[in-house]
C-alpha positions in Angstrom: 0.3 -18.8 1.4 -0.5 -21.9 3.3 -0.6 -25.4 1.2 -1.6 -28.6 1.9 -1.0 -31.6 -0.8 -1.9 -34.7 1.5 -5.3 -32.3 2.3 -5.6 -30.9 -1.1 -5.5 -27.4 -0.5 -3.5 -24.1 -0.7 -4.9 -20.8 0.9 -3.9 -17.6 -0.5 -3.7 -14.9 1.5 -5.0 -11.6 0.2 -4.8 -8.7 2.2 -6.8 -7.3 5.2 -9.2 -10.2 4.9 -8.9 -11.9 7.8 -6.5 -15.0 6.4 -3.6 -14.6 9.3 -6.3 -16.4 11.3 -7.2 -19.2 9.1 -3.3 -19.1 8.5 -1.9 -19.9 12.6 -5.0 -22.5 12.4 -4.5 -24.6 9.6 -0.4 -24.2 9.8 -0.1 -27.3 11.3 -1.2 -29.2 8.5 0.8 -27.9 5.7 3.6 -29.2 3.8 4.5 -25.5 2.0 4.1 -22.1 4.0 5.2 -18.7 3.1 5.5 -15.7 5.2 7.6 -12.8 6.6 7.4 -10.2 4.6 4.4 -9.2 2.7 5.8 -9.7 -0.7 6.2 -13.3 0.4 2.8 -13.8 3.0 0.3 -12.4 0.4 1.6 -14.5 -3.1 -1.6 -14.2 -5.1 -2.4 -16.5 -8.0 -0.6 -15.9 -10.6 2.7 -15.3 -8.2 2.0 -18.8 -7.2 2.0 -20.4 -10.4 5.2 -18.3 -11.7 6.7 -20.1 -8.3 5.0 -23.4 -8.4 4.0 -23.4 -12.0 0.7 -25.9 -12.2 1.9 -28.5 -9.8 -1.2 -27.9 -6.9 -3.7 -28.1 -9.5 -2.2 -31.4 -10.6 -2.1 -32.4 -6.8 -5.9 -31.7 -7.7 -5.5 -29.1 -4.0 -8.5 -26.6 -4.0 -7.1 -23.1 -4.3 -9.3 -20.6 -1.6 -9.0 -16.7 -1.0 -11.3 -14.3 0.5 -12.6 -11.2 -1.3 -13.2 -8.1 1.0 -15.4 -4.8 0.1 -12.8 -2.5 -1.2 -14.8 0.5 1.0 -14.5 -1.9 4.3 -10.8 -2.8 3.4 -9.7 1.0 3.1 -11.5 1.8 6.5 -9.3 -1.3 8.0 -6.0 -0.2 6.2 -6.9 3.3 8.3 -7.6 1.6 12.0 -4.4 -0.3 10.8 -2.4 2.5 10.5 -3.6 4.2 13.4 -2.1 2.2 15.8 0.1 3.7 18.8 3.4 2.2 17.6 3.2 4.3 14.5 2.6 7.6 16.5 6.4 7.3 17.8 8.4 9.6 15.0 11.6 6.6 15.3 9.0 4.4 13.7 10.2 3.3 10.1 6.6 3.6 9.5 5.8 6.9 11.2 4.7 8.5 7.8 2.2 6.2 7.5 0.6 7.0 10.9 -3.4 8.1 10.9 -4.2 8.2 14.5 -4.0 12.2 14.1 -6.6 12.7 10.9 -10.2 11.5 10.4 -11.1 8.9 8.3 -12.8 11.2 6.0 -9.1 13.0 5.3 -7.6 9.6 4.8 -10.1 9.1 2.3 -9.6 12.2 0.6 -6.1 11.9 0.4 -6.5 8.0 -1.0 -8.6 9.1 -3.6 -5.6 11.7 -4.7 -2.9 9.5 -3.7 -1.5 12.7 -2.3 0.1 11.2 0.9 2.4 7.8 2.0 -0.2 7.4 5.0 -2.7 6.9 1.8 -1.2 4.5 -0.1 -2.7 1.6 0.4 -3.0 -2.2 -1.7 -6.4 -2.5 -3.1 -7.1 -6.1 -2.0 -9.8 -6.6 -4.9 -6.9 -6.0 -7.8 -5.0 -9.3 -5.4 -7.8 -11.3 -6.8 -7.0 -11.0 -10.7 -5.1 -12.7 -12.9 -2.6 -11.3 -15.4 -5.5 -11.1 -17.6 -7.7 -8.7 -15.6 -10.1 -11.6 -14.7 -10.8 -13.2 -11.7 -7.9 -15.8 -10.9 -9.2 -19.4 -11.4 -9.5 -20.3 -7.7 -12.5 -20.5 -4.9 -13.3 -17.2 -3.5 -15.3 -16.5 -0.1 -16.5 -12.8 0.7 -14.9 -11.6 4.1 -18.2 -11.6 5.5 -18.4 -15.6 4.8 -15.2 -16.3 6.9 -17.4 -19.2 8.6 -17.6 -20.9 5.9 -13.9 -20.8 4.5 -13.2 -22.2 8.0 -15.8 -24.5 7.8 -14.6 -26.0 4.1 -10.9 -26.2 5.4 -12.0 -28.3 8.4 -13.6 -30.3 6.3 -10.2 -30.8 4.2 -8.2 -32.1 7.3 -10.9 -34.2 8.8 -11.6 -32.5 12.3 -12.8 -29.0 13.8 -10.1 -26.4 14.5 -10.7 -23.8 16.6 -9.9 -20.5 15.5 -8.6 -16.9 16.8 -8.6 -13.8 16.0 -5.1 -12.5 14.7 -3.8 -9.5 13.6 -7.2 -7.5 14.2 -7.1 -3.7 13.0 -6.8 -1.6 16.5 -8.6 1.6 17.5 -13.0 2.5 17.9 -15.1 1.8 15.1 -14.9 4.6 12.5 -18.2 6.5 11.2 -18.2 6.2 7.2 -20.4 7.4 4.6 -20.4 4.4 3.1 -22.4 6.0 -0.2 -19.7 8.7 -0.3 -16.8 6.9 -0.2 -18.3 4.5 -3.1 -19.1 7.6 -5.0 -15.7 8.5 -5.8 -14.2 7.6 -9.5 -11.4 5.9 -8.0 -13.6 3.7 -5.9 -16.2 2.9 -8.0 -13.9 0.8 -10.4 -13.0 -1.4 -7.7 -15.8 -1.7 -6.9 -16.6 -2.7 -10.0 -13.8 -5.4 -9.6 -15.4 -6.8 -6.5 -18.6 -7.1 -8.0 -17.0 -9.4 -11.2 -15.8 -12.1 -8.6 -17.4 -15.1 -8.8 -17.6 -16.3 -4.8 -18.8 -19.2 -2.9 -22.4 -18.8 -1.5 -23.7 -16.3 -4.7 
């Protein structure tokens, strides 16, 4: 989470969307920042609130996140996990290492949530309230990252440049995108993904 009261905004930061960028950019210009571990980096809404309780909105700060496909998210969580660090067996990760099964297995066993390697957040559930409904906050798609950039330049007054951190490593993977969709387990996230309300329609 990244806040800024004196530029009247707080960025969220939901998983595998792309935010650690936007994050090391706009750093600079906030008053609160949380990080380290994940519980910590990727405070959704209602965490926020339980922390802050209503004090940003009152601030009158714009609260932004970014909303990714749940099929593109689980292929990232897959190149994310393939990378060589992971292949070493001393790794306190090792059993989450895919570099030795196709993406199709990793989707298998996702769908049965049959193996640690598997288990993966679902970024879309990140970007619900308490109540099951969208949290009451701006929302770009992953795919509209220009604009997100584009709003939070406009919050501090100048352009920032911006890099690209913590990009998921390895080829691009082949995936029947119709397939993966297909499954029950997918298709209520989808579902989920589809209910956001997000900037740009």
């Amino acid at each position: 989470m990244l806040a800024s009261v004196e530029k009247r905004f707080v960025l969220l930061s939901n998983p595998k969307t792309g935010t650690t960028a936007l994050e090391a950019a706009f750093g600079k210009f906030a008053d609160i920042r949380t990080g380290g571990s994940p519980k910590w980096k990727h405070i959704n809404y209602d965490r926020m609130t339980a922390i802050f309780g209503d004090y940003f909105q009152r601030q009158e700060c714009k609260i932004y996140g970014v909303v990714r496909h749940p099929v593109d998210a689980l292929v990232s969580w897959y190149r994310y996990r393939s990378r060589p660090d992971l292949k070493t067996p001393r790794h306190r990760w090792h059993d989450k290492y895919t570099g030795e099964i196709p993406f199709a297995q990793f989707v298998e066993e996702w769908a049965a949530g049959a193996t640690p390697r598997a288990r993966v957040p679902v970024s879309v559930k990140w970007c619900l309230s308490r109540r099951s409904k969208p949290a009451p906050m701006t929302f770009y798609r992953y795919e509209d990252l220009p604009l997100l950039h584009a709003a939070l330049c406009r919050h501090v007054g100048r352009e920032v440049a911006l890099e690209q951190k913590n990009v998921s490593p390895g080829p691009r993977v082949e995936v029947d995108r119709a397939a993966v969709a297909a499954l029950p387990r997918m298709r209520k996230f989808i579902e989920i993904y589809d209910s956001i309300p997000v900037v740009g329609g």
